[in-house]
C-alpha positions as CSV (number, residue, x, y, z in Angstrom):
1,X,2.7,-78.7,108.9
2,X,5.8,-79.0,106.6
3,X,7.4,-81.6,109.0
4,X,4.5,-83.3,109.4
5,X,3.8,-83.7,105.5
6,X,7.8,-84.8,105.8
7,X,6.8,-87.8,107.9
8,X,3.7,-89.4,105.6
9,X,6.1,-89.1,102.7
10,X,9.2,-90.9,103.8
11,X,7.9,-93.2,106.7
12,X,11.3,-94.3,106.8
13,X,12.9,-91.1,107.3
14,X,15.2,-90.8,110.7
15,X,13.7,-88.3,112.8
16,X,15.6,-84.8,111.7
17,X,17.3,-83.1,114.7
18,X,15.2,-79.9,115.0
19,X,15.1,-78.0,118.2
20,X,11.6,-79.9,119.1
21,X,13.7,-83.4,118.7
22,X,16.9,-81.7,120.8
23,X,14.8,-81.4,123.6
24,X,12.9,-84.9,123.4
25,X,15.0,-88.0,123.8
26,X,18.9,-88.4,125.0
27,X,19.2,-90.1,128.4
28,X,16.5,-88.2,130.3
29,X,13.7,-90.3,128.1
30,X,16.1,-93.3,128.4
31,X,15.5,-93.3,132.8
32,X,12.0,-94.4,132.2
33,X,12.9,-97.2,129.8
34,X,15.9,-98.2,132.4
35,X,13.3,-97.9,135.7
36,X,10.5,-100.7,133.5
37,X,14.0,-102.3,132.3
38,X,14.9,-103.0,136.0
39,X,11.2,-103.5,137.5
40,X,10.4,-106.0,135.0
41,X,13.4,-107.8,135.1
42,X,13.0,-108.2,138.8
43,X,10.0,-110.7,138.4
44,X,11.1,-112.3,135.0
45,X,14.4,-113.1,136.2
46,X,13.4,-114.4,139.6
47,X,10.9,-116.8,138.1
48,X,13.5,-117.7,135.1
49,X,15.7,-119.5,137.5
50,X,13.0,-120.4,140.0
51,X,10.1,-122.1,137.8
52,X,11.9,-125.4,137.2
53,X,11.8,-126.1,141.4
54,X,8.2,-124.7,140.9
55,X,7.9,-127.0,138.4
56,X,8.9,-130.3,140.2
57,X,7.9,-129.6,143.6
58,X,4.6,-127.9,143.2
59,X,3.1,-129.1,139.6
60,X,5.0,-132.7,140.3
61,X,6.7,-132.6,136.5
62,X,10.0,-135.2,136.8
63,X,13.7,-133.3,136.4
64,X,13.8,-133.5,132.2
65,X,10.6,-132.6,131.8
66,X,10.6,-129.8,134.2
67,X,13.8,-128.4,132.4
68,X,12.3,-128.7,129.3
69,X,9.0,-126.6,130.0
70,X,11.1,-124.3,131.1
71,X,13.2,-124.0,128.5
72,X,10.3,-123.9,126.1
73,X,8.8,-121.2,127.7
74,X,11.6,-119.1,127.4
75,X,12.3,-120.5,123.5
76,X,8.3,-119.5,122.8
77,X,9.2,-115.8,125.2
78,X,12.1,-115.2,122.9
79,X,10.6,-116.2,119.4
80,X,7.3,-114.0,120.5
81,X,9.5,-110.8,120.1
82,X,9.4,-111.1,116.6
83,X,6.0,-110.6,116.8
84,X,6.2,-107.3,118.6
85,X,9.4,-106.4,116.3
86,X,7.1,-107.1,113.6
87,X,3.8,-105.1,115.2
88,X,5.8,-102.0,116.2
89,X,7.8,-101.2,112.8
90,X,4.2,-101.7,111.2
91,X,0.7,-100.9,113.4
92,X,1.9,-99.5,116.7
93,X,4.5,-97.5,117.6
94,X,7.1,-98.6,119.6
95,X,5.7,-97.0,123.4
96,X,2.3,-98.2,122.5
97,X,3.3,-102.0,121.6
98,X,4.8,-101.8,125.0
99,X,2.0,-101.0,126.6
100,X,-0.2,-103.3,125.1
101,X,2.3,-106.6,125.8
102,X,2.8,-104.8,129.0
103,X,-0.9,-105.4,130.2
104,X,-0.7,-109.1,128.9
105,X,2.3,-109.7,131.0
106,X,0.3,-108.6,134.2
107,X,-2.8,-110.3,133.3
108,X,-0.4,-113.7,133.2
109,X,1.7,-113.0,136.0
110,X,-1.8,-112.7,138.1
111,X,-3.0,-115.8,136.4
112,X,0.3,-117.8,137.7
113,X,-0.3,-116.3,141.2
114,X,-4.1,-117.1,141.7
115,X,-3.0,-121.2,140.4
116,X,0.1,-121.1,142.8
117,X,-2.3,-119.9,145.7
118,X,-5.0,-121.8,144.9
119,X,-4.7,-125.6,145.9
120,X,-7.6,-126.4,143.9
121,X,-5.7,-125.5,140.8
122,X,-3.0,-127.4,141.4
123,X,-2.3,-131.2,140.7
124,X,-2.6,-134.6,142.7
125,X,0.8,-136.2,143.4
126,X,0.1,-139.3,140.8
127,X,3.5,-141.0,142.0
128,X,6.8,-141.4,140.7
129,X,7.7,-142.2,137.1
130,X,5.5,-139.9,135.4
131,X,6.6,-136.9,133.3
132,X,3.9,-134.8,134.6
133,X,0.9,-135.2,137.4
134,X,-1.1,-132.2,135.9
135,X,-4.5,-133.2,134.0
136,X,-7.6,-131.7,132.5
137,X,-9.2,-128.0,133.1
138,X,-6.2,-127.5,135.7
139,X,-3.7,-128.2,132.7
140,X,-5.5,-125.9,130.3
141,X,-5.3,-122.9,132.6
142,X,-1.4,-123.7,133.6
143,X,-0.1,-123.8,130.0
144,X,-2.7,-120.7,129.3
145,X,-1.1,-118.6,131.8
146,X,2.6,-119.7,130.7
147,X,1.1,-119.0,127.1
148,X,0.3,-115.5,127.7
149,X,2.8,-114.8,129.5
150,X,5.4,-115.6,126.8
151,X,3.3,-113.5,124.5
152,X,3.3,-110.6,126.8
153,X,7.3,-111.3,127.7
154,X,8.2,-111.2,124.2
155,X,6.2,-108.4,122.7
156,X,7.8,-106.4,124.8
157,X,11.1,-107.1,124.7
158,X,10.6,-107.1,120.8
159,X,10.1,-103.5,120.9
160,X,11.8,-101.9,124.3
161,X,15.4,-101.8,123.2
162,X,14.6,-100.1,119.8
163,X,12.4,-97.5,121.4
164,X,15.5,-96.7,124.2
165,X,17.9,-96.9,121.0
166,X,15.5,-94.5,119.0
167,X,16.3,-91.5,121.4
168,X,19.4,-91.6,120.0
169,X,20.5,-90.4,116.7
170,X,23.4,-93.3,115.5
171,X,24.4,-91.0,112.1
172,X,25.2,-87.8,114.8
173,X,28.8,-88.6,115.8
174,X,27.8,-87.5,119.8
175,X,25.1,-90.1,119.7
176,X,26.3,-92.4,118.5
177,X,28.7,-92.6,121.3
178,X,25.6,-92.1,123.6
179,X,23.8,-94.9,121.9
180,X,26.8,-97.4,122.5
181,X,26.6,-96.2,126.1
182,X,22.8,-96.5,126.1
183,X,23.0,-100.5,125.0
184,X,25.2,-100.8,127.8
185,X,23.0,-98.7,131.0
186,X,19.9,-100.9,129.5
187,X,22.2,-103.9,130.0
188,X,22.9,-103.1,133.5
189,X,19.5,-102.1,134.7
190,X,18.6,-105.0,133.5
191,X,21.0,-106.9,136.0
192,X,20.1,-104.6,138.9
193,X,16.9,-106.1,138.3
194,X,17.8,-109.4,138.1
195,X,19.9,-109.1,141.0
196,X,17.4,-108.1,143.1
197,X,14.4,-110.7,141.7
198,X,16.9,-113.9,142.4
199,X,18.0,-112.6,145.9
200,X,14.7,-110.9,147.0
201,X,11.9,-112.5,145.4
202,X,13.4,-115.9,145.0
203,X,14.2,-115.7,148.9
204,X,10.0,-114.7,149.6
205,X,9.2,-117.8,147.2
206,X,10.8,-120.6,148.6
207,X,9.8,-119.5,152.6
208,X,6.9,-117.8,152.1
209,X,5.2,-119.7,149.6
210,X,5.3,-119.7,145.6
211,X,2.2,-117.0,145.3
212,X,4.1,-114.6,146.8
213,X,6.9,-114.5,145.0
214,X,4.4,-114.3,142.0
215,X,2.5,-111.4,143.5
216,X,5.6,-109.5,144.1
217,X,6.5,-110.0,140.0
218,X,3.4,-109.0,139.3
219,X,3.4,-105.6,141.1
220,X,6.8,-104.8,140.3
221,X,6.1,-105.2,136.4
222,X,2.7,-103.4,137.0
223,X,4.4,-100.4,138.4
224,X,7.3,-100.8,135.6
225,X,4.7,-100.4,132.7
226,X,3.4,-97.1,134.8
227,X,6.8,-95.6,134.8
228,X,7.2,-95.9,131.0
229,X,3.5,-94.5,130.2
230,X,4.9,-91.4,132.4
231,X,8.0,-91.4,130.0
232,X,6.0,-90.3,126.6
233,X,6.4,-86.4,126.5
234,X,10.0,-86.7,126.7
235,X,10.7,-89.6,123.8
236,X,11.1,-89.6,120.2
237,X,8.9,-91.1,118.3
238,X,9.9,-92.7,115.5
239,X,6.8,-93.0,112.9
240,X,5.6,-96.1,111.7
241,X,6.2,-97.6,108.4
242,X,5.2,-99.7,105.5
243,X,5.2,-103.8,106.6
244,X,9.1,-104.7,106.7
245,X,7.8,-108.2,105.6
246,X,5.7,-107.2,102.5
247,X,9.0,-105.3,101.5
248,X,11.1,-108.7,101.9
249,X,8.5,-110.4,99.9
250,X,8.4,-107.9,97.4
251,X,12.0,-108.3,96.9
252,X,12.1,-112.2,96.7
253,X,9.8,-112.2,94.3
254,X,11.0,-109.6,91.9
255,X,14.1,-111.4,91.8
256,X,12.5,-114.7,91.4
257,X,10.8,-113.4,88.8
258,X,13.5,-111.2,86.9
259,X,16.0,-114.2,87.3
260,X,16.4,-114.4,83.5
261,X,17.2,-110.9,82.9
262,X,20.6,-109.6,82.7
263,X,22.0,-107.2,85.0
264,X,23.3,-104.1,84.0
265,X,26.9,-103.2,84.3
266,X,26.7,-100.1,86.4
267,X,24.7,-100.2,89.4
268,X,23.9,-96.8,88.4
269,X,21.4,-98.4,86.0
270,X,19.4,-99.8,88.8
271,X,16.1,-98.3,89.9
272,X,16.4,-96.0,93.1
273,X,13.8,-94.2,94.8
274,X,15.2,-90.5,95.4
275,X,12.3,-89.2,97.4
276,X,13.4,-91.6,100.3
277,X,15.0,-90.0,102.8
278,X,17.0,-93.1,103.8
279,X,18.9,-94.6,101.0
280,X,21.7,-97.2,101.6
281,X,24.5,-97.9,99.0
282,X,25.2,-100.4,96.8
283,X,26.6,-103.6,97.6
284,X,28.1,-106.7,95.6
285,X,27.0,-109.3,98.0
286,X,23.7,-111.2,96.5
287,X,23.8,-110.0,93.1
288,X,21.1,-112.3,92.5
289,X,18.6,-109.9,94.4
290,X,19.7,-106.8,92.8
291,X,17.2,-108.4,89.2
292,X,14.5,-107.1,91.4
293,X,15.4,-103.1,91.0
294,X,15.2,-103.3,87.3
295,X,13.2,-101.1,85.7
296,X,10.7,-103.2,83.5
297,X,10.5,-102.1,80.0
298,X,8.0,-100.1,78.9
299,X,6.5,-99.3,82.9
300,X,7.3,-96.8,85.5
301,X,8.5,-98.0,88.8
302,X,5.3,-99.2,91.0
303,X,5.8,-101.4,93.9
304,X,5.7,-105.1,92.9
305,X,6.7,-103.9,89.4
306,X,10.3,-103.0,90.4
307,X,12.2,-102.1,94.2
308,X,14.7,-99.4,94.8
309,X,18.3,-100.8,95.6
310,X,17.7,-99.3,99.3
311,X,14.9,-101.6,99.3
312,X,16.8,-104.7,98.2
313,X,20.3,-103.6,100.0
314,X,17.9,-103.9,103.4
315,X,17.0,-107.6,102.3
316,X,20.7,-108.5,101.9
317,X,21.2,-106.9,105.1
318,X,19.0,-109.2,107.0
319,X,20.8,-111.7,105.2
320,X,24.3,-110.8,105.7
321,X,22.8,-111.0,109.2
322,X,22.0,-114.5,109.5
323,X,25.1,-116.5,109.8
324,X,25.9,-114.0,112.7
325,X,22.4,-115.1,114.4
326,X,22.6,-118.9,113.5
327,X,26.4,-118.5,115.4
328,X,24.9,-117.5,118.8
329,X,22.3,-119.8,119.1
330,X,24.7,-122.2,120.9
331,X,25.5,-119.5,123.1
332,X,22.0,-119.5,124.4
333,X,21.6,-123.2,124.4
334,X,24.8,-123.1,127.5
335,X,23.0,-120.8,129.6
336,X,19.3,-122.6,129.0
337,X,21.4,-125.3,131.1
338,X,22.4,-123.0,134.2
339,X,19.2,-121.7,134.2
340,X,17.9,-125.6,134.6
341,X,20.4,-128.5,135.7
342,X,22.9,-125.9,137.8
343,X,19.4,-125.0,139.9
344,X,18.7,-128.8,140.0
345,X,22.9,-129.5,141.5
346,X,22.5,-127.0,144.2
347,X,19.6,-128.9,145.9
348,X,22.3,-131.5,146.7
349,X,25.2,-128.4,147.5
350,X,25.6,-126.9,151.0
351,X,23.7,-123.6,150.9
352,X,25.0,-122.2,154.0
353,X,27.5,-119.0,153.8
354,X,28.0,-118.2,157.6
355,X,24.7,-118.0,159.0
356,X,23.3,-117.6,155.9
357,X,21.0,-120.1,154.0
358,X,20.9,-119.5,150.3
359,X,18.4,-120.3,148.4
360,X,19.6,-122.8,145.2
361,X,18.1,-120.1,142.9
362,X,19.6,-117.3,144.4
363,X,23.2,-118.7,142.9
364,X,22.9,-116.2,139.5
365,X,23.1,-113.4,142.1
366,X,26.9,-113.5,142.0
367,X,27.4,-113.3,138.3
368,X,24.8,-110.5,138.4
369,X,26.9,-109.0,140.8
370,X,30.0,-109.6,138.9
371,X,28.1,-107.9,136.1
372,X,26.6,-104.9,138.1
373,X,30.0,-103.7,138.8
374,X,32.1,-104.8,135.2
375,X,29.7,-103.0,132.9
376,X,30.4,-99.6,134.7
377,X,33.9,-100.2,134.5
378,X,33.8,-101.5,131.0
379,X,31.9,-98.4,130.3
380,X,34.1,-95.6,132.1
381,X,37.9,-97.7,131.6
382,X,37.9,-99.6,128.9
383,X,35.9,-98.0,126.0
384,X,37.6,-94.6,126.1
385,X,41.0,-96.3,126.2
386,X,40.0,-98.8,123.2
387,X,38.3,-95.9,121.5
388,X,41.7,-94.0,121.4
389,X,43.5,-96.8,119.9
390,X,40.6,-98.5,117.6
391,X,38.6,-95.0,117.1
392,X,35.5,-97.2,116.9
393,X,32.5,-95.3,119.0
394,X,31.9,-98.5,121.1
395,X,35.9,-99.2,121.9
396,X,35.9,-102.4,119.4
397,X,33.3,-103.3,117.0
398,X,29.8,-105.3,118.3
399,X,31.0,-108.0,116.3
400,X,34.3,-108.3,118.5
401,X,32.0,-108.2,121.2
402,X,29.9,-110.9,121.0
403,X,33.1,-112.9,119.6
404,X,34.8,-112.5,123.4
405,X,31.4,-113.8,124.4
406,X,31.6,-117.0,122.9
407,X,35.1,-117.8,124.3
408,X,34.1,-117.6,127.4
409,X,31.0,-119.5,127.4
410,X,33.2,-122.3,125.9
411,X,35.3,-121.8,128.9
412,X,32.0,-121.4,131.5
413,X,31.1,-125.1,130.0
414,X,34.5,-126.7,130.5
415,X,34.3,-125.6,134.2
416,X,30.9,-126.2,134.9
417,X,31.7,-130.0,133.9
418,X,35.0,-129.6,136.5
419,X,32.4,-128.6,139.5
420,X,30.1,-131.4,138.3
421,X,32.0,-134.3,139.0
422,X,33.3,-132.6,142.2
423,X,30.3,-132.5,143.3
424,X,29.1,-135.7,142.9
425,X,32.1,-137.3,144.2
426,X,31.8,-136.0,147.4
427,X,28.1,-136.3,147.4
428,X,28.7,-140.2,147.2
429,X,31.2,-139.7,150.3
430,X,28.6,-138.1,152.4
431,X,30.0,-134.7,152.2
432,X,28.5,-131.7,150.7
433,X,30.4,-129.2,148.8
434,X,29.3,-125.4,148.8
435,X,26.6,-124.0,146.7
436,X,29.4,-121.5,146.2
437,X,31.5,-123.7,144.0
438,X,29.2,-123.2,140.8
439,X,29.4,-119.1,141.1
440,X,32.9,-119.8,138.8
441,X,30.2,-121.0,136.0
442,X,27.8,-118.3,136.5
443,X,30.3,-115.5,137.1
444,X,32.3,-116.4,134.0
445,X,28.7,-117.1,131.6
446,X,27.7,-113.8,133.3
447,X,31.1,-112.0,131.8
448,X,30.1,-113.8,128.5
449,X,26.8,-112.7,128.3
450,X,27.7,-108.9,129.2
451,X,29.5,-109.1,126.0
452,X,27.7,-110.6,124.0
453,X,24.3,-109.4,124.8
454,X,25.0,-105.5,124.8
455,X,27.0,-106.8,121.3
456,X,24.1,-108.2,119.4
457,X,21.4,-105.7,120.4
458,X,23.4,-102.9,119.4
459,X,24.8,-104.9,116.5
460,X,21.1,-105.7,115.2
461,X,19.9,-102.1,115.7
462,X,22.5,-100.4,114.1
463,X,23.1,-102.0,111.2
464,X,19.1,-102.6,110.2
465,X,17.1,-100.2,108.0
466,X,15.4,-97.6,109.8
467,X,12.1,-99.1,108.9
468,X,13.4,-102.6,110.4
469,X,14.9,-101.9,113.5
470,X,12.1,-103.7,115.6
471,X,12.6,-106.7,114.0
472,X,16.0,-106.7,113.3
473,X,16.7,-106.1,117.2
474,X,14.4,-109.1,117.7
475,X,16.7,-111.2,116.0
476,X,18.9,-111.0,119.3
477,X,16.0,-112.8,121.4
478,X,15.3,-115.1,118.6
479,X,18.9,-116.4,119.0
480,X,17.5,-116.7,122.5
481,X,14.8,-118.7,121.2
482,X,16.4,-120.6,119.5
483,X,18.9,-121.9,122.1
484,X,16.1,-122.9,124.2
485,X,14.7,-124.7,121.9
486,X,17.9,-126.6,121.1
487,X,18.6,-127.3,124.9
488,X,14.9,-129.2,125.0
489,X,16.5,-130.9,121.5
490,X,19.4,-131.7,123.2
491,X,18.7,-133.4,126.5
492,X,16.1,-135.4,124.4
493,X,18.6,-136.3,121.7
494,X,21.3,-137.2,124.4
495,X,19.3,-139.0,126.8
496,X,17.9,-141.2,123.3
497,X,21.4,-141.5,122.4
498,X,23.3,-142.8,125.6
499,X,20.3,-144.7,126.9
500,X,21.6,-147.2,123.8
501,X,25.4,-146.9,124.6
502,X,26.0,-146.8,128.4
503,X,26.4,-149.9,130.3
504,X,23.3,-149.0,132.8
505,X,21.4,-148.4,129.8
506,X,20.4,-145.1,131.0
507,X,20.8,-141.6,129.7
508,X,23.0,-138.8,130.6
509,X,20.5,-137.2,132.3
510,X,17.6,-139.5,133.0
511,X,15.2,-139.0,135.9
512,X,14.9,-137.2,139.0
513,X,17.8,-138.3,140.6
514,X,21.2,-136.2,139.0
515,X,23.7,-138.0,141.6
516,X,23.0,-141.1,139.4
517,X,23.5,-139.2,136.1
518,X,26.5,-137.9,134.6
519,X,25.5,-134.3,133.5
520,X,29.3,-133.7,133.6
521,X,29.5,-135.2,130.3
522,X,26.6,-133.3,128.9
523,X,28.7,-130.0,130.3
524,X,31.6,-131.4,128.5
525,X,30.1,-132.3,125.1
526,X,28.6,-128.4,124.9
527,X,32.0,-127.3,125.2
528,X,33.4,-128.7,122.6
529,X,30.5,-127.7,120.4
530,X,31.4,-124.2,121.6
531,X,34.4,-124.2,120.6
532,X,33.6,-125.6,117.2
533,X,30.7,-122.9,117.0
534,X,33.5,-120.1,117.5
535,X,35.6,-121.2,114.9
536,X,32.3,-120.9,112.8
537,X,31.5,-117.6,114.2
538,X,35.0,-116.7,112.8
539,X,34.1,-117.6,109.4
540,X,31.0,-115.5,109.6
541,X,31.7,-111.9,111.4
542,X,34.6,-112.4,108.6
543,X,32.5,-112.3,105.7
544,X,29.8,-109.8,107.1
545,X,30.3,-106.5,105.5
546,X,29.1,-103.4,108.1
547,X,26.4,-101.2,106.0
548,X,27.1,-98.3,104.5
549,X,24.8,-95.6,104.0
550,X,24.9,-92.1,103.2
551,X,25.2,-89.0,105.9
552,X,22.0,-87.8,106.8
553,X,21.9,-84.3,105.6
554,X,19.4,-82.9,109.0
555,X,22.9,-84.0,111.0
556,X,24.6,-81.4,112.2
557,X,27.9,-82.1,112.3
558,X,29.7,-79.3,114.3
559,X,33.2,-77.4,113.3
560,X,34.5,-77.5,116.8
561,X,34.2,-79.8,119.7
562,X,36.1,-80.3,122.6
563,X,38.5,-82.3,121.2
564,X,38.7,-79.9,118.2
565,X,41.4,-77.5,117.2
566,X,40.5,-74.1,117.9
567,X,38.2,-72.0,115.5
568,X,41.3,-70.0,114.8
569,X,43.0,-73.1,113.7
570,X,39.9,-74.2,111.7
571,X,38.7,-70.8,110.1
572,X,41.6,-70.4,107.2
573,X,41.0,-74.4,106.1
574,X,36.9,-73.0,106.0
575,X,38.1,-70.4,104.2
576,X,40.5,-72.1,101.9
577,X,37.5,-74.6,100.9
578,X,35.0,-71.5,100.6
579,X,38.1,-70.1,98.2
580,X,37.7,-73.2,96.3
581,X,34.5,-73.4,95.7
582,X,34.4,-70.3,94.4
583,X,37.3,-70.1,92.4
584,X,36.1,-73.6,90.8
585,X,32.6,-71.0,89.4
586,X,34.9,-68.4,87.8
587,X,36.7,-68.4,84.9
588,X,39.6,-66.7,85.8
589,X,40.0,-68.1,89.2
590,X,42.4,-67.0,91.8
591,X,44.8,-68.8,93.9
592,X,42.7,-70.3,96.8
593,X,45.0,-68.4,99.4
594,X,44.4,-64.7,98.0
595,X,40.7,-65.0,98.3
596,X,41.0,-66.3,101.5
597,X,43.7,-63.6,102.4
598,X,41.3,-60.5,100.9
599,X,38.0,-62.1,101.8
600,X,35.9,-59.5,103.7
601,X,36.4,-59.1,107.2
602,X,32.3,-59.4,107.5
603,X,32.6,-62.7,105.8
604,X,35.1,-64.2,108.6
605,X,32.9,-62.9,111.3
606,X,29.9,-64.7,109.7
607,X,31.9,-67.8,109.3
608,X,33.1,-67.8,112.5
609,X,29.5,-67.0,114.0
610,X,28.3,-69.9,111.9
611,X,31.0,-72.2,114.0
612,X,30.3,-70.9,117.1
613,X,26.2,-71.9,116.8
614,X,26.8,-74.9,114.9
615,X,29.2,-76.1,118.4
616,X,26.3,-74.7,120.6
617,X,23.1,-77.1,118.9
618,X,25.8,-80.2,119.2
């Protein structure tokens, strides 16, 4: 009853590692999240890379127009997950928000299927020249379907990764070694998935027929959501909190309001609530905000009167946050276009390997198998060396991480521009180059996404507020979002542009026909905005401060591990502190080594029983 009193007062409160907790969570709970990681994957990633073919050959939208659909379904997929974030760090917890998504995602994917079956839902050819063919009650129910299904997409992914990351206690030094390692197994199911949906269920779609391919999405996802339900004895749950959005409003507009008043000159003077179990230092960073934790005269501290410095310190957070964000968004913006135009150039590639035909889509296999076997040895090899040198948890900071990312999707750009005009050139001549030839864009944007994926997940979870984690680790697919977004902007904004400067008076990348465009450019141009975005990334992982926050006093935080000196090495430095201590309560104190010499011998074997259980419960 105690614990659970515990909980309603500090809904913000980590969950304390008690011997129910021990036995809930850890990587056993984490299999069921990995098995709907890898299930759901299979569809979404299939169909990622596969709609924009879907698109053009079934619901007759021309090549820019199919591109961008696509790539605002995944912007709309990817900005949705705030709105899980938001649902699951507020109404629901984290398992039931996936649940609920979950079933919206199935009702969608069988939606899609019944219109890719039925001929009667499906469009007239209206001729070339046309954006789209698709009209009337069979329009409403296509973007209906593609609406829910981005809503169902990204509620779920809003919440997934912080409930696998919640089985994990970051403050614990094990875990937090475990959690690193957790961001990176999610990572890789996640490409065992994918894998799988663009060799398998790409294959079944383009020669058995589109609805299949749907089907099989559908019943993998459906099973997925299954597996996790199974999951819930064996997770933690973390309980819910107050609105994180209410307590960023509360904090703008304290500090709007308080702007007049004077801050005082020890941060000590500012408000803070000492019931919280969570309580994050002080920072200098936004000053401005820190108006809202003053006390008002004459009042006692009452929400929307005054905020507790944890309270503002978790705004500035999410704005120390930001730059990082607004610095990946190009990132996503490079792979929107393999996801869309490098599908489009292997319709005019040789897809043979032996006597093998390969379907176009089926090309992100190679990076996903590049990545299927570097994130195990990434995980094994590389962290524990790095972590020896660096004696960072993850090997080198996420921020390094997603740093290495953007440097080689700069470089994935610069080639993919390289293969473009190779493969154009020797289209002209009547030749066909291999599909083959664009795996050294994919493999390369597939190394860069490793990085910088598994970097900004566990970046966004670990350094948000307990009560924010949802939608902090949203913030990861809203850089997503974002870059989809900004690829639609962009081949509109290029195509307006170059249509006024070239000699053909034609865009980059206008119409159907991209033998008669030069998408090499296009490539090109995104590199050097890469580049120019790292050099701004630079700027901002350099000013980001990493939170600091107090230890969490229900973490154990054991005498001797394996890597430990031995309890006979440790026990006179235990006993020279407990001399210490006590000498420091007397007035005529001993020298610390006597009392630890003539201590009883009943004392050391307590102390040293102490060690010995504290070593056990880690």
């Amino acid at each position: 009853m105690e614990d659970e009193e515990a909980k309603k007062e500090t809904p913000y409160a980590p969950l304390s590692i008690t011997t129910e907790t021990r036995r809930k969570g850890g990587f056993r709970a984490s299999g069921f999240i990995f098995a709907l990681t890898g299930l759901e994957n299979m569809g979404f990633v299939a169909n990622m890379v596969s709609l924009v073919l879907y698109f053009i050959y079934v619901m007759y939208f021309d090549s820019s127009s199919s591109s961008n659909t696509l790539t605002n379904l995944m912007g709309a997929t990817f900005l949705l997950t705030l709105v899980g974030g938001f649902i699951s760090d507020t109404y629901l917890s984290r398992l039931n928000t996936c649940l609920v998504f979950g079933c919206l995602e199935v009702i969608a994917l069988a939606m899609v299927t019944i219109q890719a079956r039925s001929k009667h839902l499906q469009p007239d050819f209206c001729g070339a020249g046309k954006s789209s063919c698709i009209t009337g009650g069979k329009a409403v129910y296509f973007y209906v379907s593609l609406c829910l299904l981005a809503l169902g997409v990204g509620g779920v992914k809003g919440a997934l990764p912080a409930l696998g990351a919640d089985q994990f206690n970051a403050k614990d030094p094990v875990e937090a070694k475990a959690l690193a390692t957790f961001f990176n197994w999610l990572t890789l199911s996640t490409t065992v998935g994918a894998a799988i949906g663009v060799t398998a269920i790409v294959w079944v779609s383009m020669n058995r027929g589109w609805y299949w391919g749907f089907f099989i999405s559908t019943v993998t996802a459906f099973i997925g959501f299954l597996v996790l339900a199974m999951g819930k004895p064996f997770y933690r749950i973390q309980p819910r909190g107050e609105s994180p959005l209410i307590r960023i409003v509360q904090v703008m507009n304290l500090a709007i309001k308080n702007r007049k008043l004077t801050l005082p000159r020890s941060p000590d003077d500012l408000y803070e609530n000492t019931d919280k179990a969570e309580r994050i230092a002080h920072t200098g960073q936004f000053s401005f905000l820190d108006k809202a934790a003053i006390v008002p005269k004459d009042s006692k501290p009452e929400p929307w009167k005054v905020c507790s410095v944890t309270q503002v310190e978790e705004v500035k957070i999410l704005m120390r946050m930001l730059p990082v964000l607004a610095s990946t968004i190009l990132l996503n913006t490079c792979m929107a276009q393999l996801q869309t135009f490098s599908v489009q150039q292997g319709r005019f590639m040789d897809p043979q390997l032996g006597r093998l035909n390969v379907p176009t889509p089926s090309i992100p296999v190679i990076p996903l198998l590049f990545m299927s076997i570097l994130i195990p040895i990434y995980e094994f090899f590389f962290v524990p060396f790095a972590r020896k040198i660096t004696g960072h948890p993850s090997g080198i900071t996420q921020l390094q991480r997603v740093g290495v990312g953007l440097v080689l999707a700069a470089v994935s750009m610069a080639i993919a521009g390289i293969v473009e005009v190779k493969r154009r050139e020797n289209f002209h001549k009547g030749h066909k180059i291999s599909l083959f030839w664009l795996s050294f864009q994919y493999g390369i944007f597939g190394i860069a996404d490793m990085f910088s994926l598994v970097g900004l997940l566990h970046f966004f979870y670990k350094e948000a507020p307990v009560g924010m984690r949802s939608l902090s680790t949203s913030f990861t697919w809203l850089s997503l979002s974002f870059g989809y977004f900004l690829s639609s902007i962009f081949v509109d904004i290029i195509n307006a542009v170059t249509k006024r400067v070239t000699h053909s008076k034609r865009g980059w990348l206008y119409g159907q026909d991209i033998n008669s465009n030069n998408l090499n450019l296009f490539y090109w141009f995104l590199a050097i905005l890469s580049v120019l975005n790292f050099g701004a990334y630079l700027c901002a992982a350099s000013w980001y401060k990493y939170r600091k926050e107090e230890a969490d006093p229900m973490t154990p935080k054991p005498l001797v591990s394996e890597s430990d000196p031995k309890l006979s090495d440790v026990k006179p430095l235990i006993m020279n502190d407990s001399a210490r201590k006590v000498a420091s309560k007397t007035d005529d104190a001993s020298p610390a080594p006597a009392l630890a010499d003539d201590a009883p011998k009943s004392e050391d074997k307590e102390t040293e029983k102490m060690a010995v259980e504290e070593k056990a419960a880690a």
